[in-house]
C-alpha positions in Angstrom: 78.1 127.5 73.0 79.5 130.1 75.5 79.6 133.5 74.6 82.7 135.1 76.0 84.5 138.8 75.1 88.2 138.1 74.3 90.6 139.0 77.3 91.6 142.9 76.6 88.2 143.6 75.1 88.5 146.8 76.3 91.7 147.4 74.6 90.7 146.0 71.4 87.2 148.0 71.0 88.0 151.7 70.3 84.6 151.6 68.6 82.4 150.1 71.0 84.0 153.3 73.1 82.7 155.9 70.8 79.2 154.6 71.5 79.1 154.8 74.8 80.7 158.5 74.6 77.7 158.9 72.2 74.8 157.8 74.8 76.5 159.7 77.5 74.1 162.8 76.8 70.6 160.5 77.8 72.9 158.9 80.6 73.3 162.1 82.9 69.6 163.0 81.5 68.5 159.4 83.3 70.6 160.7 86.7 68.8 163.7 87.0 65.6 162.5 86.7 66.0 160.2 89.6 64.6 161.5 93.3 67.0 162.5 95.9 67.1 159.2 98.0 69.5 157.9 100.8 71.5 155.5 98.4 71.4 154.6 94.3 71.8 151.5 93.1 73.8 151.6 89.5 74.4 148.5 87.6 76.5 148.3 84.1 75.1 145.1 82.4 76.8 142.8 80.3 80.2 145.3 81.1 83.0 143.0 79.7 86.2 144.4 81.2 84.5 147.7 82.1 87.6 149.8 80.7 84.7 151.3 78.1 82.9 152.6 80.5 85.4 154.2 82.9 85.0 157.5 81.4 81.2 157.4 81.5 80.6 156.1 85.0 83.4 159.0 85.9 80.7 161.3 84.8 77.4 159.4 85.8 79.2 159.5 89.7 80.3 162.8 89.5 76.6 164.6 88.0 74.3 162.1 90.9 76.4 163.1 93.8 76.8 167.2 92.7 73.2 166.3 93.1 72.5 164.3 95.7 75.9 165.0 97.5 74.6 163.2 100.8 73.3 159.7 99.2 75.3 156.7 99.4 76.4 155.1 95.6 76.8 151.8 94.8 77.9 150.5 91.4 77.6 146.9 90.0 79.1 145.3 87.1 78.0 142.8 85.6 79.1 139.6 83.1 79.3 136.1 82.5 81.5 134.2 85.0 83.3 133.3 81.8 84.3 137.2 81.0 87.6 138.6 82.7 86.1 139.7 85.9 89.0 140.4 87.8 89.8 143.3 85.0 86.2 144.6 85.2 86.8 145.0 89.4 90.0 146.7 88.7 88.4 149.0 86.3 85.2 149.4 88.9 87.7 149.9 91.5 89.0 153.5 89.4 86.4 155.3 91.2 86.7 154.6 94.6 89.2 157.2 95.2 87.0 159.8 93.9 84.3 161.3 95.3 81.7 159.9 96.1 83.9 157.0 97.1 81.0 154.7 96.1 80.5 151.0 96.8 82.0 148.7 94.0 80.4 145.3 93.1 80.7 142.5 90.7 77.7 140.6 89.7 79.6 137.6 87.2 75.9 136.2 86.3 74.4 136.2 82.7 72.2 139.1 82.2 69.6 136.7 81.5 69.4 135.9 85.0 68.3 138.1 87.9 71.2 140.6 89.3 69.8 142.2 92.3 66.7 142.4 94.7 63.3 143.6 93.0 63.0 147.5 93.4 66.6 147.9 94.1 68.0 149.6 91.0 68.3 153.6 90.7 69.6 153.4 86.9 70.7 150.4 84.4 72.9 151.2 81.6 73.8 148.6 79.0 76.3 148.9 75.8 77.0 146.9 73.1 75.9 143.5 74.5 72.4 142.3 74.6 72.1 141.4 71.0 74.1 138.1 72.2 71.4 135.2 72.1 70.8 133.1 75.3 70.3 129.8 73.5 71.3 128.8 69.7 68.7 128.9 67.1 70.0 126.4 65.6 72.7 126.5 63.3 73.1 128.0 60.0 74.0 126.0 57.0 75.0 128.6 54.4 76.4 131.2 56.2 78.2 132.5 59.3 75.9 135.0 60.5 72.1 135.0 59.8 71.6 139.0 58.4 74.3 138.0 55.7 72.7 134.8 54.7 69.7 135.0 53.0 68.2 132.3 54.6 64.5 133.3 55.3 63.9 130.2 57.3 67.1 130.7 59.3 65.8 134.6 60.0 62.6 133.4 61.1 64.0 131.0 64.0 67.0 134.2 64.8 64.2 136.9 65.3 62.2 134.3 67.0 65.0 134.0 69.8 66.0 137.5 69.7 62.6 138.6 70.2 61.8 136.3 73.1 65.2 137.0 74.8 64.6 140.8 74.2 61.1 140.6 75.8 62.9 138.5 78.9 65.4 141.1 79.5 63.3 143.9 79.9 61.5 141.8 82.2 63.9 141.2 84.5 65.2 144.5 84.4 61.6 145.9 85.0 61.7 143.9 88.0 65.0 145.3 89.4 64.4 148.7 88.7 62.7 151.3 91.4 59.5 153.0 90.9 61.1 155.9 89.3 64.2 154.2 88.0 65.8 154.5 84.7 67.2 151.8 82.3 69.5 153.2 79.4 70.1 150.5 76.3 72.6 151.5 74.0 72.3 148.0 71.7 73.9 147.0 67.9 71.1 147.2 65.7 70.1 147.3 62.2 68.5 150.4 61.1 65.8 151.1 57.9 67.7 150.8 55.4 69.3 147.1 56.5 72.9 148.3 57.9 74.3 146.8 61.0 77.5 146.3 62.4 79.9 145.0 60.0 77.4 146.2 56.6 77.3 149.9 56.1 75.2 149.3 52.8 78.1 148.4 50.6 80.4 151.4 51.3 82.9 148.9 52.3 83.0 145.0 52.6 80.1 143.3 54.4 82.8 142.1 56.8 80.3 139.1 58.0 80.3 137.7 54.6 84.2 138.1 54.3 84.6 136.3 57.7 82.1 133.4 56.4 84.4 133.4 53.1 87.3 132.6 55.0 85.4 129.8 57.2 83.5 128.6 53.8 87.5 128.2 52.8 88.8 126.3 55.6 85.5 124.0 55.0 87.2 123.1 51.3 90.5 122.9 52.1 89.7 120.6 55.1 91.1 122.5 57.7 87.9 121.9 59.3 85.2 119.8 58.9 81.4 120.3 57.7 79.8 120.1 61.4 82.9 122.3 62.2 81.7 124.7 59.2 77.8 124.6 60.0 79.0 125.0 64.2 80.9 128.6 63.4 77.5 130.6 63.7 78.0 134.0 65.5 75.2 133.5 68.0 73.8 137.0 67.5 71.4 139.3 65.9 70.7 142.9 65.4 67.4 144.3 65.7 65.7 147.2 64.4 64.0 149.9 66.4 60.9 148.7 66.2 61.4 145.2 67.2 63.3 146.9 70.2 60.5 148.8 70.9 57.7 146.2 71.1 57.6 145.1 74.5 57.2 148.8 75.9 54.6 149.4 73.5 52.4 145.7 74.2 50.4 146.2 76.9 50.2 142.6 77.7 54.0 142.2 77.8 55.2 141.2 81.6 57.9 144.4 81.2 55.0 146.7 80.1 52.9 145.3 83.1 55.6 145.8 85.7 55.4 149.6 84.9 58.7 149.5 81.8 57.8 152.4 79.8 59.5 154.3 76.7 60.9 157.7 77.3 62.7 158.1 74.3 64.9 156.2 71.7 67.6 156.9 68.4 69.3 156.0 65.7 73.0 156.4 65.9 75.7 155.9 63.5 79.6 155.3 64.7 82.5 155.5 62.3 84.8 153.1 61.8 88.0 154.7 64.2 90.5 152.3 62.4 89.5 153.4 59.5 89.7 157.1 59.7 93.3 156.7 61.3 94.2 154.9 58.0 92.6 157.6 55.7 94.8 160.2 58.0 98.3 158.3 58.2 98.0 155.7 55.5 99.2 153.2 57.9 98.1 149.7 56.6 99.8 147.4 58.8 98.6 149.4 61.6 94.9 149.0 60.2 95.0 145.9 59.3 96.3 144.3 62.8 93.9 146.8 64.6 90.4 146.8 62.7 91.2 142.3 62.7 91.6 142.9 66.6 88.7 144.5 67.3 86.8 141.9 64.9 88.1 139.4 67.0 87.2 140.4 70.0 83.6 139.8 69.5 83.7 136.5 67.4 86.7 134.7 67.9 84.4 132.0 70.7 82.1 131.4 67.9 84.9 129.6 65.3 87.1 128.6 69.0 84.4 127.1 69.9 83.5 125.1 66.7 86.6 124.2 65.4 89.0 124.8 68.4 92.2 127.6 69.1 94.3 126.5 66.1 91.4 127.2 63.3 90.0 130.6 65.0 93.6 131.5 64.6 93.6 130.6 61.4 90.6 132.8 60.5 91.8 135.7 61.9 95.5 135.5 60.4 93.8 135.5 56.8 91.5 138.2 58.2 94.3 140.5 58.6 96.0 139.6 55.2 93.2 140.1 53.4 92.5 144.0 55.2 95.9 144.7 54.9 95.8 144.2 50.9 92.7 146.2 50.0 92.4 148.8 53.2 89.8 151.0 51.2 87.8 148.2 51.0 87.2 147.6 54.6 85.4 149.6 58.0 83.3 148.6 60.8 81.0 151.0 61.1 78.6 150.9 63.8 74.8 151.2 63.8 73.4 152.0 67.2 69.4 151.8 69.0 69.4 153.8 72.2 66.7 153.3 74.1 65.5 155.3 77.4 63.2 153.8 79.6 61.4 154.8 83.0 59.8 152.5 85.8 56.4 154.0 86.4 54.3 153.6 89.6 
């Protein structure tokens, strides 16, 4: 199944905004640890459109070249070849005009692939996209997504692949980085007490199970069929701190052997922004058709791509109905693992 943001992420993801802004304090903290050098290397991984990011790249540019004002910046972004690349070049290409005029690059490859040369990259930042899984687990046969199923055999097989991909990543990364290079992760996760994106510990709906209601639904009325039903797994998983911290903390592990090491890492919690618009203005439509957007954006390819266009529109038209007539009962709160990390000699 191909993972793919919706076209206008950007647009759509006021939340997954408010997490960058929230790493952006360890971002400039990575810059000016880095050694004055003729040129940087800066590479945004798994960027979708890059609109996100604008803001934080603005400041990333600006603290590197105040100082090192004479050394030459390049920055990549990188995403599938599926993702809207020619928006993420547009929104690269906002800070040519600026000083430092630096070098703007796509890189449309997977993140599970190679992006540059060995020893090439000065800092990596990534937000909000490596818990995506590079092959299916398999899929589920009770539920949508596996943190909301209960299925201890399912969760076994999920961490399985999370872990493995996790420990790939930082491989390659460790790879591209510079002796002396920084890699920033600012990742979904689930935190101690079980909350993750979409399950804020029963405040609100668990918003995975509400979307698997729906699907579970369509299953009975024969919208879709039951391969179509077991096929609408979101291909994904959250994991907690110490699972993310594993690799840099085995000393066997091929990241941990190429010199990745642990600097620092958090917890951080984002409120739902379409929900504290509606507790201001009491606008419900509003609400409704902007917290089922942002949904969307990050799950639509996994029913499009089980059951087709017609039935992911389906899913998200009852979405919003069902938001839009019990608005206190719903917010996407976001639960956040940043992670700093350091190339050592």
């Amino acid at each position: 199944m191909a993972i793919a943001m919706t076209t206008g992420y950007s647009a759509q993801t006021e939340g997954a905004l408010l997490c960058i802004e929230a790493a952006s304090d360890w971002a400039l903290t990575c810059v000016d640890s880095l050694a004055a050098q003729n040129s940087h290397v800066l590479i945004d991984y798994g960027a979708a459109d890059g609109g996100t990011a604008v803001g934080l790249w603005n400041q990333i540019l600006d603290r590197l070249h105040a100082n090192q004002p004479d050394a030459h910046l390049t920055l990549i972004g990188n995403d599938l070849p599926s993702n809207d690349n020619v928006a993420l070049a547009e929104n690269l290409a906002l800070q040519i005009p600026r000083s430092p005029k630096p070098t703007v690059l796509v890189s449309a490859r997977s993140f599970y692939e190679p992006s540059v040369a060995p020893d090439t990259v000065s800092f990596g930042f990534s937000a909000t996209a490596m818990h995506w899984l590079s092959a299916s687990p398999g899929p589920l046969n009770t539920h949508t997504h596996v943190l909301a199923s209960g299925d201890s055999e399912a969760l076994e097989r999920f961490t399985a692949q999370a872990l493995k991909d996790w420990n790939y990543v930082l491989e390659l990364r460790s790879r591209e980085l510079k002796v002396g290079g920084r890699l920033l992760t600012v990742n979904l996760s689930r935190d101690e007490q079980g909350r993750y994106l979409g399950h804020n510990g029963g405040e609100t709906r668990n918003v995975h199970d509400q979307l698997h209601q729906i699907w579970r639904g369509m299953a009975d009325e024969g919208l879709i069929s039951e391969e179509h039903y077991r096929n609408g797994t979101v291909n994904n998983f959250y994991k907690s701190p110490t699972e993310f911290m594993a690799p840099l903390k085995d000393e066997s592990s091929p990241a941990y052997r190429n010199g990745l090491r642990l600097v620092d890492e958090r917890t951080a919690y984002v409120k739902c922004p379409y929900r504290r618009r509606w507790n201001e203005d009491g606008d419900t439509a509003t609400f409704a058709a902007g917290l089922m957007a942002t949904i969307r954006s990050w799950s639509r390819h996994s029913f499009a791509s089980a059951a087709g266009d017609q039935a992911a529109d389906t899913v998200y038209q009852r979405l919003q109905e069902r938001i839009a007539s019990a608005p206190s009962e719903w917010s996407l709160d976001y639960v956040e693992h940043h992670q700093m990390m350091e190339r050592v000699g």
